[in-house]
N, C-alpha and C positions, 0 to 999 in steps of 0.2 A: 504494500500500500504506500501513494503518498505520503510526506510529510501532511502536505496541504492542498486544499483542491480549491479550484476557482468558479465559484457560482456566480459570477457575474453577470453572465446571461442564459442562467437559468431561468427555464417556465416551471412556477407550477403546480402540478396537476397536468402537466402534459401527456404521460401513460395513463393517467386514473379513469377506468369507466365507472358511472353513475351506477346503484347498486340494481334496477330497475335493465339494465343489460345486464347483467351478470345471467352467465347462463350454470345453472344446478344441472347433476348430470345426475340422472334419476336410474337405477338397476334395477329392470322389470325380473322376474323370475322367467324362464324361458313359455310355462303356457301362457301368460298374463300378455307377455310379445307376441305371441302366436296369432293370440285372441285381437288384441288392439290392430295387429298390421291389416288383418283380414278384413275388421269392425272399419278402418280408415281406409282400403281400399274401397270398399262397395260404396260408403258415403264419399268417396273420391277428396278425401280432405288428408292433409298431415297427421300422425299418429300425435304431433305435440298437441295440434288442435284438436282432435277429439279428449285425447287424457286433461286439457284447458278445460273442454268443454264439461266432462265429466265431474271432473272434479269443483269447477262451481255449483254444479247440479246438488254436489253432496256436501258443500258449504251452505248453498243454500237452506236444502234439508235442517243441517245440523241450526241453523239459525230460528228457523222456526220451529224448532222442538225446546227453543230453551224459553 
């Protein structure tokens, strides 16, 4: 390492993405993927958009049972 380093024209926040991109890498169990690839082919949508989709459906749920 340096002694000393020059930030003089440093930015920053130049690398930092906002936590709202941040992507979570989610490990389905292999029938669970089996299930969602097949479930997001026939509705012709992204597997992230259905398990999206899904998973408000059961926020929702959980909201109105409380």
């Amino acid at each position: 390492m340096k002694k000393e380093y020059d930030f003089t024209n440093a930015e920053q926040g130049k690398f930092c993405r906002p936590l709202d991109q941040l992507e979570i890498p989610v490990y389905l169990e292999r029938d669970v993927r089996k299930s969602l690839l097949a479930t997001a082919a026939k509705a012709k949508k992204s597997v992230g958009a259905l398990v999206n989709d899904l998973l408000r459906n059961d926020l929702e749920i959980a909201r109105s049972l409380q």
